[in-house]
Every structure is written in C-alpha cells, then in structure tokens.
N, C-alpha and C positions, 0 to 999 in steps of 0.2 A: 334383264340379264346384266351384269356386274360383273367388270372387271377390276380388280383391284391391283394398285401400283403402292409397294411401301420400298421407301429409301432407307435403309440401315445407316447410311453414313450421317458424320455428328456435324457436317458440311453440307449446306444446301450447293450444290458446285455441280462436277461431269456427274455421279452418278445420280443426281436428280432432272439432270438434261438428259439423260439416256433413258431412262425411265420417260419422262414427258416424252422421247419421240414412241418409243414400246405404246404409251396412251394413243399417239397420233395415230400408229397402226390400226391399233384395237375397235378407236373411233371412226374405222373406214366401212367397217362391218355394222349395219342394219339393225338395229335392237339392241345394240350395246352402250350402256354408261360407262363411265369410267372416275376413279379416284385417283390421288395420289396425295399420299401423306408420308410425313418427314417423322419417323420416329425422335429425330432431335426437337422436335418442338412437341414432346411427352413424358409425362418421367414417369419410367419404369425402373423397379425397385430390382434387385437381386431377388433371385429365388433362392429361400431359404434351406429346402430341402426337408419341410415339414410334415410333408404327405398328404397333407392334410386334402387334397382333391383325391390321393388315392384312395381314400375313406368316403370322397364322395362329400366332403366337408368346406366349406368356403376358403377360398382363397385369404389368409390376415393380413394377408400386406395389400395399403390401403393409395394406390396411385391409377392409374389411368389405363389399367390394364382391359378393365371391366368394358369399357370404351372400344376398345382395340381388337379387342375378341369378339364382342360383336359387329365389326367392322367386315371382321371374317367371315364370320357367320353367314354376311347379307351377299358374302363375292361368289360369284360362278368359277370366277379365274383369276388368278393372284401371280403378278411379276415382281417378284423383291430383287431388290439392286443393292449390292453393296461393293466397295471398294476393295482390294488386300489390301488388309492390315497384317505386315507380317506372315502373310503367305496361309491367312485365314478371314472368317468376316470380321467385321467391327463387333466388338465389346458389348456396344447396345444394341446390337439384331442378337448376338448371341444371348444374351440378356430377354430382350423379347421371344427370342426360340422359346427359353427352358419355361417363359411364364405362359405360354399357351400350355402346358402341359394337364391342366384342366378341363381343355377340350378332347384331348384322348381321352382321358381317364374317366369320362362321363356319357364315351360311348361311340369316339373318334367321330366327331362333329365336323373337321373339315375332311373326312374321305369322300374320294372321287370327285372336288376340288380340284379345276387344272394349275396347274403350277409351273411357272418359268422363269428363267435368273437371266439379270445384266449386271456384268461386271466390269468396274474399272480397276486400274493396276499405274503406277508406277515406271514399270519396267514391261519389256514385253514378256518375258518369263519372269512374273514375278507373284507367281503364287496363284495367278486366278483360279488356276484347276482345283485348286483345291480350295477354295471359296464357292466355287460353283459346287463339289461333290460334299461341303457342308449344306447348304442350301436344299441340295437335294435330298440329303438324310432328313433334313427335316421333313420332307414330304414323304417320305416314304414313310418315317415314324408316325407321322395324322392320316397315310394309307389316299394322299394324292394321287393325281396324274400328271408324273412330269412330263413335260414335252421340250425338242429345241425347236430350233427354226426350221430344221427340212427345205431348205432353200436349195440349193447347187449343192450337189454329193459331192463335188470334184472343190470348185475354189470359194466355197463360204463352208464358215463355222458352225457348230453346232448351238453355239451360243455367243450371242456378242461382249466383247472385248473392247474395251478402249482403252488405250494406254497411252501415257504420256511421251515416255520414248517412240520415236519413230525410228530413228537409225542407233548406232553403239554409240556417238558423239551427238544426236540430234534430238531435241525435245520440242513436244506441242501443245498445244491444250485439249481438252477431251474434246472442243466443237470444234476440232478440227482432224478428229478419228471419221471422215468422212463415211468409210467403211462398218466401220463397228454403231454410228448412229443410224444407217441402211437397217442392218442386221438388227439391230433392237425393234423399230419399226417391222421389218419384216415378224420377228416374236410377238409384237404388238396386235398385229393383223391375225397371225394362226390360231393365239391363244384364242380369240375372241371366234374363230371361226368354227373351232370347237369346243366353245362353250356352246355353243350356236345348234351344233347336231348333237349334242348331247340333249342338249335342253328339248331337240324335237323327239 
C-alpha cells in the first residue's frame, strides 16, 4: 500500500517540510510506503487543449508526464501540498492537474484514491481556502476520497496550514508553524489508516 506525497511548489522549502512530516505520519501505520516528489524537478508541458485523450488518443506533448501518472496509478492515497500563490495553487500543480486529464477520460483511473492537501501561505488569511478547495476539485473531478484530519472538532483544523505570519507585525519560518507541521503529520497518519480499511 502507497502513499503518495507531491509538492506543487517550484521551491523545495515549507511546503515540502510539511509534506515530509504528512510522510512521517503516514509511515507510522503498518504496511504502508511512502513517496514524495518535487514536481519542480519535472517538466510538465501545458496542456493544449487537444482532446485528443478525450478520443481516447495519446497524449503529443512529449515531457514527463507519462512518469507521473503512473506514479498515480501505483498510490493508494495521495497528499499534495502546495503554497498560495495569489490566493490559488502554484502554476505548475495547476499545470500538472489539467495533464492528468487522460486518466479520467480513459475511465477515471484514480477513483476512490484517498486524497489530502497541506498548505502553506504567506499570510494567515492569505488565500489557503481557496488552494485547498482547488485541490479538492480536483479530486472530485478523478471521483477521489477527500479526507481532512478529523483530529479535535473544537481547536484543530480541518486541514493543515502553515503560514509565515505569526502575529499582524510578526514572521516565522514554516519549521517553526509548530502547529500546522502536528496537523500535517496527523493527515499523514489518517490518510494511511484509511488506505489501510479500504484495502481490507
């Protein structure tokens, strides 16, 4: 069983330490491996908007995609992390989104796939919600399982957050969002524990 970690950001930095603890989790549960890849060390081309998978016909653009998708293919459960950019994901996850679009279109190849997002930010309102409810559309379009944490219904998130700001005048570095690297870890641990009763 396969848990898969992909970083969107074009920065190996917080959101690839956030992800690493989300692994740490994941690796706490019994039968589970774990990956994590840096889509900045891949090149993924734009999709053109060819159709040509909607025909059932091969993908033309000729980069690393082929790789990547089967990457998917082999995950039980998949945590992508990306930063706001501009109160959305980064460019190259959005980019990697629209070229899986060949795995729906040949028969929704990662449904029922669990699925869960770590996000860092800038600002403490600065856009993650709406980073995380991209994230999720994409899961829902390949017919996943999202999950969040389900940790404390009263004082933990639904999904971890790291942000730079700490106060209105105070900044930190993401490995020291003591809170939000807990909370990824705890995502870490779940996703894998229901890949775990699925799989039985």
């Amino acid at each position: 069983m396969k848990v898969l970690a992909i970083n969107g950001s074009p920065e190996i930095r917080g959101t690839a330490l956030l992800l690493q603890k989300a692994i740490e989790g994941a690796e706490k549960v019994e039968g589970i491996s774990t990956d994590l890849i840096n889509l900045s060390q891949y090149k993924i081309q734009q999709c053109k908007g060819c159709n040509n998978c909607v025909m059932q016909k091969p993908c033309p653009l000729k980069d690393d995609m082929v790789k990547l998708n089967e990457m998917l293919l082999e995950a039980d459960g998949i945590i992508i992390g990306s930063p706001s950019h501009f109160g959305n994901v980064t460019g190259l996850l959005k980019n990697f989104f629209d070229r899986t679009r060949p795995l729906k279109m040949s028969g929704s190849k990662l449904k029922d796939k669990v699925l869960s997002a770590v996000i860092t930010s800038g600002l403490i309102h600065g856009g993650a919600d709406t980073v995380v409810q991209a994230i999720n559309t994409f899961g829902l379009l390949h017919g996943m399982i999202i999950i969040g944490a389900a940790a404390n219904p009263v004082l933990d998130p639904v999904y971890p957050v790291a942000t730079l700001q700490k106060e209105r005048k105070q900044f930190r570095k993401i490995e020291d969002d003591e809170f939000a690297l807990k909370m990824a870890e705890k995502i870490g641990e779940r996703i894998s524990e229901l890949v775990v009763k699925l799989k039985s």
